[in-house]
N, C-alpha and C positions, 0 to 999 in steps of 0.2 A: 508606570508608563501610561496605565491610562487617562488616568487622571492628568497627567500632562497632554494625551492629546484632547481630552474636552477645554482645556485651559487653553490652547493654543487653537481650537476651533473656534474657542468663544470672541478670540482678540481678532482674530482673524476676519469672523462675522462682522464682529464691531467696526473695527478697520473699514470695509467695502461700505459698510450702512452710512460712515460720516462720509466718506467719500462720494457715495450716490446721493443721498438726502439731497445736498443743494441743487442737484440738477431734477427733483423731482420737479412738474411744472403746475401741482395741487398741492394741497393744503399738506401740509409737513406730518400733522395731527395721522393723517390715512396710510399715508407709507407709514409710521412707525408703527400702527394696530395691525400693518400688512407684514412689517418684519417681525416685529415680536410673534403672532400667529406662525408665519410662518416656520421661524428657525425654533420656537416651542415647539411644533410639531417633530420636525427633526430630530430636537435631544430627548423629547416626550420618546421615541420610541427605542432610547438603550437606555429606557431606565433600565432595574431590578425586573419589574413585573411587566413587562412590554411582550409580544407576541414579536413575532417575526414581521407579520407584516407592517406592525405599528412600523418599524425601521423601512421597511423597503417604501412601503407607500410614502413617511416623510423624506426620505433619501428623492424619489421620482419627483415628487412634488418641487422640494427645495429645488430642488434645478431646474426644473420646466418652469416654475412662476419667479420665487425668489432670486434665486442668482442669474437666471436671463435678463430681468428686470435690472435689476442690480447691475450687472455688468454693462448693459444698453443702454444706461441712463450715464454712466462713465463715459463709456466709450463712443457713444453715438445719439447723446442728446437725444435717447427715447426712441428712438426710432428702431424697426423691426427688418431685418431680411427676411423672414418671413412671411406670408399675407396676412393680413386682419382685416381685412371686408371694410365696411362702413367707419372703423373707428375714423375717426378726425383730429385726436393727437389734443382736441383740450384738455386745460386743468379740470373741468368738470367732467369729461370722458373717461381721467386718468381717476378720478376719486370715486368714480362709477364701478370701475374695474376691482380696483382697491376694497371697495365693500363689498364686494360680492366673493372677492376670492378669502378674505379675511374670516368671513362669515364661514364658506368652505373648510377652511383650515379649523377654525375652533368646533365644526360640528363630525369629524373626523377624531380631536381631542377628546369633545364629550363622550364619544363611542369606544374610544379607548378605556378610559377609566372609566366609565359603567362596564364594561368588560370586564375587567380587570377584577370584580364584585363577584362575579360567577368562577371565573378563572383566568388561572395564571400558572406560569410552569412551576415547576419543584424545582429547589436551589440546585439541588444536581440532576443528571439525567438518569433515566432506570439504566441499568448494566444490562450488556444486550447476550450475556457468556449463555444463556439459556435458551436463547432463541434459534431456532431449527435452521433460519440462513445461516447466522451466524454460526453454528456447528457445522454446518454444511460448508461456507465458507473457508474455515479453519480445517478442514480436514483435504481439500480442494482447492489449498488457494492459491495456486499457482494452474492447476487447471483451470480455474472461474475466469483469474484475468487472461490466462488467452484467448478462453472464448468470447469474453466479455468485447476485447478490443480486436477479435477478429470481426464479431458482427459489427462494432464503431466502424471496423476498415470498409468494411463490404458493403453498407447504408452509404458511407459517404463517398465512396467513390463510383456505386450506380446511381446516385442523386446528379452528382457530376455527371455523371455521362448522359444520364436519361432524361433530366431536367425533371425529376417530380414535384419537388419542392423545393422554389429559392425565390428569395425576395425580392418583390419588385417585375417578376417574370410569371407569367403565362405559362402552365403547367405544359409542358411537350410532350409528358407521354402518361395515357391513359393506359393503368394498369387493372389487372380483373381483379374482384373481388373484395374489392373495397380497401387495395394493396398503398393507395396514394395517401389517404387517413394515416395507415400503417406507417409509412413513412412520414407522414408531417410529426407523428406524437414521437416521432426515437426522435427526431432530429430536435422537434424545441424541447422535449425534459424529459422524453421516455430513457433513453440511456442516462441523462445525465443524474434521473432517479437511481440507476444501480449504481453509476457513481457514488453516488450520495450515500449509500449502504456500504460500498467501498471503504467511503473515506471513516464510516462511523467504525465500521468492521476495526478497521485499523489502528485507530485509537485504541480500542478494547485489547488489542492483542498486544500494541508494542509499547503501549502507554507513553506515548509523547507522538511526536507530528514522523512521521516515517517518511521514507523518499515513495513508497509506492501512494503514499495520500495526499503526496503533494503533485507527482506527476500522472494520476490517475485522472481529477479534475482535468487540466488542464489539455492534456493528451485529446481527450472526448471532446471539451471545446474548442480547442483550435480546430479538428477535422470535421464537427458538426456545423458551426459556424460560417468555415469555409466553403463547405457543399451548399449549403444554404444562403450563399452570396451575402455573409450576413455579418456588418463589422459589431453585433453583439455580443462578442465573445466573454465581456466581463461581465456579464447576467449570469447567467447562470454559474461563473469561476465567483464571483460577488458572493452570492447564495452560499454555495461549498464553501468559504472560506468563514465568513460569518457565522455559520453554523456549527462548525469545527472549533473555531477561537472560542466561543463561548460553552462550548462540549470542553474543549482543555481546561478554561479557565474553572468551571463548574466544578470538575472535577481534582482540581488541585493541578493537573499534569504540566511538566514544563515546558515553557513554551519555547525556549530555545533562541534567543534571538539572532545569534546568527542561520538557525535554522527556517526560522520566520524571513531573515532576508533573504536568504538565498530562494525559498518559494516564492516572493515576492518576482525577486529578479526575472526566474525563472517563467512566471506568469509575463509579466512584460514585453520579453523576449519573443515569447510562441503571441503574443499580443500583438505587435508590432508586426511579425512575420505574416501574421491571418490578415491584418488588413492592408499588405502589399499583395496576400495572394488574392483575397478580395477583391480590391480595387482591379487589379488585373484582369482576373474574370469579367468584372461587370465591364469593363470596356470592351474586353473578345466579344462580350453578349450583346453588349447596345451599340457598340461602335466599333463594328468589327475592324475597318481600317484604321483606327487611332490607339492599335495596343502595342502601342513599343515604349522604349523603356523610358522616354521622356513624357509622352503623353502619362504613364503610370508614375512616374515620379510627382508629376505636378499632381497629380488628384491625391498621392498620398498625402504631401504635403498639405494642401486644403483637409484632406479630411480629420490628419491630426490635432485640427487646431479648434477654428469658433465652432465651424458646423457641425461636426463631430460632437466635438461635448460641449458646446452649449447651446445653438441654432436647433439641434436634431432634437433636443429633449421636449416633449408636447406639451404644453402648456398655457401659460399668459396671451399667446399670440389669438389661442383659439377661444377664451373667454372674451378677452376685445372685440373678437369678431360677433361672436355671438348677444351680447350686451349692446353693442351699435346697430344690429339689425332690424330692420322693416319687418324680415318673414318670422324674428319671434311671436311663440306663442303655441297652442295645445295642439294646433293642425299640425306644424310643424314637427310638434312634439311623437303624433299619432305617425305620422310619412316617416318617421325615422327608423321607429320600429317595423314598419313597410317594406322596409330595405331590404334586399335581396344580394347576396354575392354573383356578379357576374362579370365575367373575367375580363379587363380589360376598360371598364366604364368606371368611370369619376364617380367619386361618391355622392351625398345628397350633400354635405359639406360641403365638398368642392363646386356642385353646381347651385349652389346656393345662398350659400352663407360669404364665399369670399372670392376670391378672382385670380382665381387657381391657376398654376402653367401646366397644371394636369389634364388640360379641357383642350389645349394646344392639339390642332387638326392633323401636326407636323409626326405626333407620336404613334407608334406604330402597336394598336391597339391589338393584335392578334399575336404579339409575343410579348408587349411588356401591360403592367398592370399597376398603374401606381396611384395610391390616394392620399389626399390631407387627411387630420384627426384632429380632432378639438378638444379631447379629455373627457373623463367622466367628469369632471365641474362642469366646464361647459357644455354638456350635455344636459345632463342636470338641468340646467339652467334656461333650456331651450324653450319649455312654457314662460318664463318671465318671473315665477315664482319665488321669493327666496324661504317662504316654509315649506315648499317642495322640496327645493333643491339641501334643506339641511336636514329634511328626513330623509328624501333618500337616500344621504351620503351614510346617513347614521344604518340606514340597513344596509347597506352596501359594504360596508364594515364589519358588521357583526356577523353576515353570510360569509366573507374572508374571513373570519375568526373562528366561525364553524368549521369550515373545512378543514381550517388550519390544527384544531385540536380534534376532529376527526381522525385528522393523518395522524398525530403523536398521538392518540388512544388508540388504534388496528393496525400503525406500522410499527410498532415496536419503540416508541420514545423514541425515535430517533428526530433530534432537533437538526442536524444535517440536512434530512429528507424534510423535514417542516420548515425547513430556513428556504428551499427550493421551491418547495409548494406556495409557499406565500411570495415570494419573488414573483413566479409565474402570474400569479393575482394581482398584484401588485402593478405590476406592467401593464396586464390587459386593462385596469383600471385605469393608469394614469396615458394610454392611449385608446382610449375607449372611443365609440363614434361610429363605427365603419361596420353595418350589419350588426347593429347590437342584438339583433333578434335569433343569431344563431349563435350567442356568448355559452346557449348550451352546450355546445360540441366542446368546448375548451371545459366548461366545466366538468361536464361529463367523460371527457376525456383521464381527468387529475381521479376523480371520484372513480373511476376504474383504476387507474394506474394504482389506485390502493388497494383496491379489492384484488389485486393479482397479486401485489409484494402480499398482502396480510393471506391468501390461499397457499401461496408457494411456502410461506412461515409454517402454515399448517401444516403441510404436506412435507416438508424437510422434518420435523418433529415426532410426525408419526413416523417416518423412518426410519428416523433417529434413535425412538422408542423401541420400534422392533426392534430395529440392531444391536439396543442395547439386552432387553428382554433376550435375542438370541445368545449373545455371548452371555448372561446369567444366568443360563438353561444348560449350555454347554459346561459351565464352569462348575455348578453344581453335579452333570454328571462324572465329571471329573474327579469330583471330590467323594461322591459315592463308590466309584471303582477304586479311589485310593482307600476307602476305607474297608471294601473288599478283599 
C-alpha cells in the first residue's frame, strides 16, 4: 500500500509538472531544478531515516511554493490572488524566484542528511508498558479521558464565550495571571500533546488503531480549532495521524484498512462540520449582520476550495515579494527583528514589503487583527544574501531537530508527541515573518510542555513504585503470619 501510494504520488507530480512547464514564462532549465528541489524535499522526508519535521516542513513547503506555483501557472497563466509587492510577472523575475527558492529547498536537504549522521530514530519505537503515565494511565483510563475531555470542553467553550484566543480577533478579555498564555498553549498543542499520549497509550494497550485513538484526536481538534476561529483543524489531526501510522507500521501492528477508512471518514466529517462552524462564527464576529444561512453557505463554499488549500498556504507569493523589493537589505533585515506584537496594526510585511488590504482604513482595528507572512525563506532572504539565507535555513533545521529528539529522549519515545512537536515547528517556520523576535514564547512554550509530561512521568513512577513497594511489604507480611 504504500508503495503504491509513492507510485501514484510520483505520476501525479509528474502529471501537473508537464502540464505547468509550458506555461512557465522563464527558462524551462529553473522550473525543473525548482521542481526536482522541491517534490525531493517532500519524498526526502518519509524516507527510512527522516525526523518528523523533515515531512511536515517538506509537506508546508510543497504547497506553499510548488503546488501554488504549479497550479497558478495552469490555471491562471501565473498570476497570484495573493499580493507580491513589486514582482512585475517577467521571465527574468520568474527565474529570480526560482533560484532562490531552489537554493532554499536543497539547503533544507543538506540539513537533513547531515542530520541524519548524528541521528535517526530506532526502527521500532521504545515500549511505553513501564512508563509511570502510562501505568497511571492504564489503571485510570476511563477516569484520564473524562477529565481529559472535560477540560477540552471547559477551554473551549470559555474561549468561545470570552474571546481569549481566536484568529484573526483582538483578545476581549484580559484575564489575571498570565491566564490568556494559558489558554493560547492548550488550545494550539497543549491538549492536543495529551492527546498525543492518548493515542500512543492506546496502541500499547490494544495493539492495533482502537476507536478511542481515533476519536480522541479528532474530538480535541474539532472543539479547539473551533474556539479558536481556526479552519486548521488538520494540523494538528495531520501530526496524530502520522505519528500513529508510522508507531503501527514500526511495530508490525495491523493496520486495519477498513479501520484506517472508517478514521479517515470520521476525521473528514467533524472536518467539514468545524469549518461550517468556523465560517459561521467568523461572520457573527466580523459581520455581524451577514450570519445567515446563505451568507455562510457561500463562504463555505469558497473556503473549501483554492483559498483554503491552496491560496491560504504561505509561500511563493512572499518570496516574489521580497526578491522585487527596493527596501531589501540588512536595515530591513535589523527592523524586522524590531518588531513588536501590537494588537490590531499591520505587520512590517504588510506595511512594507506589499500592498496589503490589511492597511485598509475600513478595518476595524480594536477587535480584529490581521496580518500577511512571507515564510521563513522569504525572511531569510530579506538582507539580499543567498549564503545567508542557506545558512540559516541550515540552522534553523537543526534547532527543529534538537527539540525534536529532545522531546523523543525526556517524553518517553513517543513518535506521536514528536510527530506533533515538529508539526508545531514546522508551521511556525513555513509562516514565519510576523514578530520573529518573540518566536521565544512558542519555543519556550514546546520546551516546557516537555518538561511537564517528562515531571508528571516522574512523579506517576515514583507512585507507582511506592504502591508497588507497599503491596510487597504487605504481601511479605502475609506470608510471615502464614508461616506463623
Amino acid at each position: 500500500m504504500i508503495r503504491a501510494i509513492y507510485v501514484f504520488s510520483l505520476f501525479a507530480v509528474s502529471c501537473l509538472y508537464f502540464l505547468a512547464a509550458p506555461h512557465y514564462p522563464g527558462r524551462w532549465l529553473e522550473y525543473l531544478a525548482f521542481s526536482v528541489a522541491a517534490n525531493g524535499l517532500l519524498f526526502a522526508g518519509f524516507r527510512r531515516r527522516a525526523l518528523y519535521f523533515d515531512a511536515f516542513i517538506g509537506i508546508f513547503l510543497w504547497l506553499g511554493f510548488w503546488l501554488k506555483m504549479s497550479l497558478r501557472l495552469v490555471l491562471a497563466g501565473g498570476a497570484f490572488s495573493e499580493p507580491v509587492g513589486a514582482f512585475d510577472g517577467s521571465p527574468a523575475s520568474f527565474d529570480g524566484v526560482m533560484q532562490v527558492a531552489t537554493l532554499a529547498f536543497c539547503a533544507l536537504l543538506a540539513a537533513s542528511f547531515l542530520r541524519e549522521r548524528v541521528f535517526s530514530y530506532p526502527d521500532q519505537p521504545p515500549a511505553c508498558d513501564r512508563a509511570g503515565l502510562f501505568l497511571f494511565y492504564r489503571r485510570y483510563r476511563w477516569w484520564v479521558l473524562a477529565a481529559l475531555f472535560g477540560v477540552v470542553a471547559v477551554i473551549s467553550i470559555t474561549n468561545i464565550w470570552l474571546g481569549v484566543y481566536q484568529r484573526g480577533m483582538v483578545s476581549e478579555t484580559r484575564l489575571p495571571f498570565g491566564l490568556n498564555g494559558v489558554f493560547t498553549w492548550a488550545l494550539q498543542f497543549g491538549l492536543a500533546s495529551f492527546v498525543a499520549l492518548v493515542v500512543r497509550f492506546e496502541l500499547e494497550l490494544e495493539e492495533r488503531l482502537s476507536a478511542v485513538a481515533i476519536l480522541a484526536p479528532v474530538i480535541e481538534g474539532f472543539m479547539t480549532n473551533t474556539a479558536m476561529l481556526s479552519r486548521g483543524m488538520v494540523l494538528n489531526g495531520m501530526a496524530h495521524g502520522l505519528g500513529g501510522l508510522r508507531t503501527m507500521l514500526a511495530r508490525g501492528l495491523p493496520l486495519g484498512v477498513w479501520r484506517i477508512a472508517a478514521a479517515s471518514a470520521v476525521f473528514c466529517v467533524f472536518f467539514m462540520v468545524s469549518v461550517l462552524a468556523v465560517n459561521y462564527l467568523r461572520i457573527a464576529k466580523f459581520n455581524p449582520g451577514e450570519a445567515g444561512l446563505d451568507s455562510q453557505t457561500t463562504t463555505v463554499t469558497q473556503s473549501l476550495t483554492t483559498p483554503l488549500f491552496i491560496d491560504r498556504w504561505v509561500g511563493i507569493e512572499g518570496l516574489m515579494a521580497v526578491v522585487s523589493s527596493d527596501a531589501q537589505g540588512w536595515d530591513l533585515w535589523r527592523e524586522a527583528w524590531r518588531e513588536r506584537f501590537q494588537p490590531g496594526t499591520p505587520s512590517l510585511y504588510d506595511s512594507k514589503l506589499i500592498v496589503s488590504p490589511y492597511v485598509d482604513p475600513g478595518i476595524d482595528r480594536t477587535r480584529n487583527h490581521f496580518v500577511s507572512l512571507p515564510g521563513l525563506i522569504a525572511f531569510l532572504y530579506y538582507p539580499g544574501t543567498l549564503a545567508f539565507l542557506f545558512a540559516g535555513l541550515v540552522m534553523a533545521a537543526w534547532l527543529a531537530a534538537l527539540l525534536e529528539v529532545l522531546a523523543f529522549r525526556y517524553c518517553g519515545g513517543n513518535w506521536v508527541l514528536c510527530s506533533l512537536f515538529a508539526q508545531v515547528i514546522a508551521f511556525r517556520y513555513a509562516s514565519f515573518g510576523y514578530v520573529p523576535g518573540q518566536s521565544y514564547l512558542l519555543f519556550g512554550a514546546l520546551v516546557l510542555n516537555g518538561v511537564i509530561l517528562h515531571a508528571a512521568d516522574r512523579v506517576c513512577s515514583c507512585l507507582d513504585g511506592g504502591r508497588s513497594a507497599s503491596r510487597s511489604a504487605a504481601h511479605r507480611t502475609l506470608e510471615r503470619r502464614h508461616e506463623t
